[in-house]
N, C-alpha and C positions, 0 to 999 in steps of 0.2 A: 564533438563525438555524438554521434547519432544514438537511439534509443534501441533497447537492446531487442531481439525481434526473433531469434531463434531457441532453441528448445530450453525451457526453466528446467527439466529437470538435469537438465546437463548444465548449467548453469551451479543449480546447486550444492551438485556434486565436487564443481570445482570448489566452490564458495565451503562447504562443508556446513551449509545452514539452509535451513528451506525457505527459500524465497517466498513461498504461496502458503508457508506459516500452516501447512496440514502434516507436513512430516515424510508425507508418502512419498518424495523423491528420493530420502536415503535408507527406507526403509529395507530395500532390499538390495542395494550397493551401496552401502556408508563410505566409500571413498571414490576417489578424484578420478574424472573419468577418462578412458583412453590406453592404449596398449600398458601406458606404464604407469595407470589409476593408484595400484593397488601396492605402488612402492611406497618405503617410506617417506613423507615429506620432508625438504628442507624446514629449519629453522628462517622463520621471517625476523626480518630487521625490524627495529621497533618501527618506521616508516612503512614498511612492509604490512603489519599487522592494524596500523592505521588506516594504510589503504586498503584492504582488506575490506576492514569495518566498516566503511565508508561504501563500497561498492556495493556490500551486501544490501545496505538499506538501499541503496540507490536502487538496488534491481527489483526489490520488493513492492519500493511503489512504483517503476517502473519510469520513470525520470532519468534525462539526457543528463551529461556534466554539469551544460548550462543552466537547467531548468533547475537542478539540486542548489550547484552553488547558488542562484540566486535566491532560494526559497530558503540557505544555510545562512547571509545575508539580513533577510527580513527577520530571521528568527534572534538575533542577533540587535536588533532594535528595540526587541520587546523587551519587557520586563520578567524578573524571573532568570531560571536555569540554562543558557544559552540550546545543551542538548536538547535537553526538554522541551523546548518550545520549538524546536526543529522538525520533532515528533509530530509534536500538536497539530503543526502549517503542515506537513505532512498527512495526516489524518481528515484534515478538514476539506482536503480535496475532493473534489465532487465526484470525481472516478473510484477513489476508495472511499467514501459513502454509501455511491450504489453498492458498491463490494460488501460493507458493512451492514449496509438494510438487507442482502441478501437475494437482491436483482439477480447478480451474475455470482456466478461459484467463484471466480479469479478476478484478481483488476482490469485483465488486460481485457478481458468480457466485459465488465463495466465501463472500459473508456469507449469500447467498440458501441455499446447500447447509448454512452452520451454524444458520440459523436454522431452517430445516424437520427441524433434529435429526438428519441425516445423519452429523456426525461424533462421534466419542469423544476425547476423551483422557485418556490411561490405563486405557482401558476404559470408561469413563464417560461418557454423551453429555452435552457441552455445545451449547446453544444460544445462549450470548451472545457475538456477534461481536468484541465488546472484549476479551475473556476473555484474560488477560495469560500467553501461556505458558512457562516456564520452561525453564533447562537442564535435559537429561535428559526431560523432557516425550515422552510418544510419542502421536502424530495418527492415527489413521484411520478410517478409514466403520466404520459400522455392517455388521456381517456383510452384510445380504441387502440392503447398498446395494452391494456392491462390483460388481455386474455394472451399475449405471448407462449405460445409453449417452452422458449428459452427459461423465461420470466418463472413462468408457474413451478417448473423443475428444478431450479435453482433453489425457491421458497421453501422448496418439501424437500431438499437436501438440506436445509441449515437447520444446525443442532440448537447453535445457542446467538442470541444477537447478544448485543456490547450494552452498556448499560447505560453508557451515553446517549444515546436513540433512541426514543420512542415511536414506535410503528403502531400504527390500526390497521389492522387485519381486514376490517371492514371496507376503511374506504383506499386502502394499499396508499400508501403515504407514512412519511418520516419526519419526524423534526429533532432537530439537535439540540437535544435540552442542554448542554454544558462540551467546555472541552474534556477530552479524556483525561485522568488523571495518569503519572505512569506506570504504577503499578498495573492499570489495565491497559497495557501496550506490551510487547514482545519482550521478554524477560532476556532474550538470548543477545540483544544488541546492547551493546556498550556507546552510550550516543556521545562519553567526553573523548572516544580518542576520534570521532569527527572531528568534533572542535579541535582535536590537539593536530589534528591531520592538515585542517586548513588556517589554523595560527603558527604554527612552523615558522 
């Protein structure tokens, strides 16, 4: 299954959760979209409401079936909360990173600024949006990206960064002091009926 590429807030609508985690998709249509959005929904099967739960993050960080399951896999090796650390491999993605330090307003902005080679980490530009980054890890543009107007407008739109990141405003740069704990990740996803979704 290919990666999903048309409008998030329709998207969300169906999902009944905000993808881009600001809200504004259902703020002024809180239900499902299309001639008959606004009827009552059926009742989901407990498979139903797994899957569900499952797509919703998937669309969040914006990852194919294949790219999920195997990063649900890895997470699955670790030590620790199976969900949890699904989150974490999640989060640590280079694409929501930049999202995170506040590069791009949306992920799908952030995988676009790593793929056109825009960022470094550790000095070094990576291009692959999956790119798994590490504790200690340090993110930023490419010297003669950093006057960007994408870049600059995005920074003076972000209210709050995460607590996990440390950013210098000086020399625009990010390191990832720790994994995120879950309490500071999306309160609204339920990450066991993944697991219960692909142990079935």
């Amino acid at each position: 299954m290919s990666r999903y590429t048309n409008s998030s807030y329709r998207k969300s609508r169906h999902l009944g959760f905000s993808i881009l985690e600001t809200g504004k998709e259902l703020a002024k249509k809180p239900y499902g979209p299309g001639l008959h959005g606004q009827k009552k929904a059926k009742k989901l099967s407990e498979y139903g409401v797994q899957l569900q739960e499952k797509q919703k993050v998937r669309f969040m960080y914006g990852l194919n079936e294949k790219q999920f399951r195997r990063t649900f896999n890895d997470a699955g090796k670790m030590k620790g909360v199976h969900g949890e650390n699904l989150l974490k491999l999640l989060e640590s993605r280079l694409d929501n990173m930049v999202y995170r330090i506040g590069f791009a307003t949306t992920r799908r902005g952030a995988r676009q600024l790593v793929n056109h080679g825009h960022i470094t980490v550790n000095g070094k530009k990576v291009d692959i949006p999956s790119y798994r980054c590490k504790v200690g890890d340090v993110i930023s543009l490419k010297d003669n990206d950093k006057e960007l107007a994408i870049v600059k407008s995005s920074l003076q739109a972000l209210n709050k960064r995460v607590e996990f990141i440390k950013y210098d405003e000086n020399k625009m740069t990010a390191t990832l002091v720790r994994l995120p704990e879950r309490n500071e990740l999306n309160a609204d996803i339920n990450e066991s009926l993944i697991v219960e979704f692909y142990n079935r």
